[in-house]
C-alpha positions in Angstrom: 13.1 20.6 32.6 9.6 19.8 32.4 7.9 18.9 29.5 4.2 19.5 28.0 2.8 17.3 25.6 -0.5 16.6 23.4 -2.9 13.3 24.5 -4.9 12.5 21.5 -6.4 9.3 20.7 -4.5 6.8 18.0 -7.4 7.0 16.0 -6.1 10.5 14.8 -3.6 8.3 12.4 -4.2 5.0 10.6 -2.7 1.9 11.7 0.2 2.4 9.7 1.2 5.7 10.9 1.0 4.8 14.6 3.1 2.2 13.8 5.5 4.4 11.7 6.0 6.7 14.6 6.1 3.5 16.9 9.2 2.1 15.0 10.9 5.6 14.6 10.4 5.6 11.0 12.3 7.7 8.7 11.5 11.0 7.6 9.7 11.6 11.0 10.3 13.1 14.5 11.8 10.7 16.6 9.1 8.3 18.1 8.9 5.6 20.9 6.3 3.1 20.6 4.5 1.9 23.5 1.5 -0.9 24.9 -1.3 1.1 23.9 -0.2 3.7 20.9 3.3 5.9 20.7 4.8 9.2 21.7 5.9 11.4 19.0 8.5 13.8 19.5 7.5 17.6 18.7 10.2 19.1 17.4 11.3 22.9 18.4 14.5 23.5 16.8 14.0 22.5 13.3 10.4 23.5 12.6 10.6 26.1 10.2 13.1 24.4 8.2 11.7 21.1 7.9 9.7 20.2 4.4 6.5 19.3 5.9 4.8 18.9 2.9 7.4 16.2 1.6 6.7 14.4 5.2 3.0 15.3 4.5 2.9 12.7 1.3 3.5 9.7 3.2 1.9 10.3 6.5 -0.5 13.2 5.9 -2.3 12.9 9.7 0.7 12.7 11.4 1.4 16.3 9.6 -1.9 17.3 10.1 -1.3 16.5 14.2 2.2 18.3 14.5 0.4 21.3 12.7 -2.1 21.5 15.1 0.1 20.7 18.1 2.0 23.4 17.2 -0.8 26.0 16.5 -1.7 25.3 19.9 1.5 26.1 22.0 5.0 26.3 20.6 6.2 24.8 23.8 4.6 21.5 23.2 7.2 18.6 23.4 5.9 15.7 23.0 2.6 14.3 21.6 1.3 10.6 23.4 -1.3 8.7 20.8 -3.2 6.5 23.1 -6.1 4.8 22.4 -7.6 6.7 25.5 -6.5 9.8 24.3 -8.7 13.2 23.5 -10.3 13.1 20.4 -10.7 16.4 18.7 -13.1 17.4 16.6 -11.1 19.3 13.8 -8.9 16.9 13.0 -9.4 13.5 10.9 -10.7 10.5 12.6 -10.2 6.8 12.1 -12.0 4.1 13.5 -10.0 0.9 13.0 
C-alpha cells in the first residue's frame, strides 16, 4: 500500500496539541511524536461516526486540520506537523 499524507507546519496547533497528538492522547487519532513535530493518523473507517465536535472542545485545531484534510482528499492517511511544513492560509496560525 502506499500512503498520502498532509505536510503542514506545527504552528497549525498550539504547543499543547502537538504534544497531545505526539503522546497519542486520548480522544484522538492515533499519533507518533517525532524530532521536529508529530504525524497524526487520518482516520478512514470511522469518520462519519466519530463525535468531532466532542473532540473539537479540547483540541479545536486539530479538528479544524482533520476537517480540512479530509475536504481535500478522502484518501489522505496520514497528516506530518513539522515545523517546516506548508502553512495554509485558511486555517488558524500560531506562532509560538
Amino acid at each position: 500500500m502506499i500512503a498520502k499524507y498532509l505536510d503542514l507546519s506545527t504552528g497549525h496547533l498550539t504547543d499543547p496539541e502537538v504534544q497531545a497528538v505526539g503522546a497519542n492522547a486520548p480522544g484522538l487519532p492515533y499519533g507518533i511524536g517525532h524530532e521536529y513535530g508529530a504525524w497524526l493518523n487520518m482516520p478512514q473507517d470511522t469518520w462519519d461516526e466519530r463525535d468531532w465536535d466532542g473532540v473539537a472542545k479540547q483540541y479545536p485545531n486539530i479538528v479544524a486540520v482533520l476537517r480540512y484534510a479530509r475536504t481535500l482528499d478522502k484518501d489522505v492517511n496520514w497528516i506530518n506537523f513539522d515545523g517546516d511544513g506548508e502553512k495554509i492560509d485558511t486555517l488558524p496560525f500560531f506562532n509560538w
